[in-house]
C-alpha positions as CSV (number, residue, x, y, z in Angstrom):
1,X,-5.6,-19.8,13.5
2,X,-6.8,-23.1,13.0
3,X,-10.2,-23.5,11.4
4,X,-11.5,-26.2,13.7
5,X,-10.0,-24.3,16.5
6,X,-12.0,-21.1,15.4
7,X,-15.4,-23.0,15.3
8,X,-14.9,-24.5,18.4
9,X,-14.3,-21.1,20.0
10,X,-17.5,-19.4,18.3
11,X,-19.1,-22.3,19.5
12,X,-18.4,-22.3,23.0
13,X,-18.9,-18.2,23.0
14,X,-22.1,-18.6,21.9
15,X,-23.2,-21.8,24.8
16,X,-21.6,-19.1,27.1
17,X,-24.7,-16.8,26.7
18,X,-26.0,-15.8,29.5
19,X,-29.7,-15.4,29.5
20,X,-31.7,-12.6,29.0
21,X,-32.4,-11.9,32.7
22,X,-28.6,-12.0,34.0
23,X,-25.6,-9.7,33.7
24,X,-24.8,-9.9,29.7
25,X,-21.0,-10.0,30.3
26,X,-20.2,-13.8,32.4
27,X,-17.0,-14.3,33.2
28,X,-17.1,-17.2,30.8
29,X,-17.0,-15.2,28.1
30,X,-14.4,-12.9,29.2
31,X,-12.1,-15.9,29.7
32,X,-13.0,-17.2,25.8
33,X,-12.0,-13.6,24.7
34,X,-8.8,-13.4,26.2
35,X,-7.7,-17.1,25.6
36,X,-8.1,-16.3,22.0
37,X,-6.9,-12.9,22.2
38,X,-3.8,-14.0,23.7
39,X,-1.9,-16.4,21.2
40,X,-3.2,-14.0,18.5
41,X,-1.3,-11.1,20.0
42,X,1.7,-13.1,20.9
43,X,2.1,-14.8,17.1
44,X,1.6,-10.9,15.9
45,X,4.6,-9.9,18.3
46,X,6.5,-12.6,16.9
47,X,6.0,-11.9,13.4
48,X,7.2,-8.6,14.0
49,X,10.2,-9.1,15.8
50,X,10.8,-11.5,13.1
51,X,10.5,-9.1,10.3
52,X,12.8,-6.5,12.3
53,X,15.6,-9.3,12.4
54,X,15.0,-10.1,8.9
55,X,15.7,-5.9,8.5
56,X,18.8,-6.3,10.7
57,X,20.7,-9.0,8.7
58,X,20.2,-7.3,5.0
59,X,21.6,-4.4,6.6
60,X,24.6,-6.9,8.1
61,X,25.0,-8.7,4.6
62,X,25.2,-5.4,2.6
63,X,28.1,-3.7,4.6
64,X,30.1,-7.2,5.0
65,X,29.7,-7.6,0.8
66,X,30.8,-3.7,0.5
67,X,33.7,-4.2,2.5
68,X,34.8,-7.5,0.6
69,X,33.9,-5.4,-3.1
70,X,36.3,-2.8,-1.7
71,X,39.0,-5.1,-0.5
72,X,38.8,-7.2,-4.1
73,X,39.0,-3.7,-5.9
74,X,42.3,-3.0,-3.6
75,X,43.7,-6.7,-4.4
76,X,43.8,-6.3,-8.2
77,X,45.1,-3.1,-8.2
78,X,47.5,-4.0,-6.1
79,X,47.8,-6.8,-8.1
80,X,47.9,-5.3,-11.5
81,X,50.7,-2.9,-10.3
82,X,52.7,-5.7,-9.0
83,X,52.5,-7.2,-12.6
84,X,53.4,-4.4,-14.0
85,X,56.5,-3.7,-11.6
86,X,57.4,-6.9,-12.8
87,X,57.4,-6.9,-16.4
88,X,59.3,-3.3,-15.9
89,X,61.9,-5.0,-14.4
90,X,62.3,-7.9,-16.7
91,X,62.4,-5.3,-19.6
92,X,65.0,-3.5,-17.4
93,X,66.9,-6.8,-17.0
94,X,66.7,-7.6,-20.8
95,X,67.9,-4.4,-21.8
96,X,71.0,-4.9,-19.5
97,X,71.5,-8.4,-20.8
């Protein structure tokens, strides 16, 4: 929160005093509390929903980059074995030549 914003909201609290002879808790006061309760709570349940998506999309980016490790690992074997078919049959070929 805001510095400035902060000041003016200990300031106010503390004009809201009731005096001495009256109910200790005005209305005032309540309303002070819970305007700066509120943003506080809702930037906290922000923050954490934030976090949880932040969770959600290293979970996301680790099984997509396993899946793509596995399916380079399959395309140069395959790869390597089709080489080597290859220079089989080109021996093959010279031999018969």
């Amino acid at each position: 929160m805001d510095t400035n914003l902060l000041t003016i909201l200990i300031t106010l609290m503390a004009n809201q005093r009731p005096p001495p002879q009256t109910d200790p808790v005005s209305i005032n006061m309540v309303l002070l509390i819970i305007a700066a309760l509120a943003p506080t709570l809702a930037a906290l349940a922000a923050w954490l929903k934030a976090r949880a998506a932040v969770t959600g999309v290293k979970e996301v980016h680790l099984a997509i980059n396993s899946r793509l490790d596995e399916w380079l690992k399959l395309e140069r074997t395959q790869g390597v074995e089709t080489g080597r078919q290859e220079e089989r049959k080109a021996a093959v070929d010279r031999k018969q030549a």
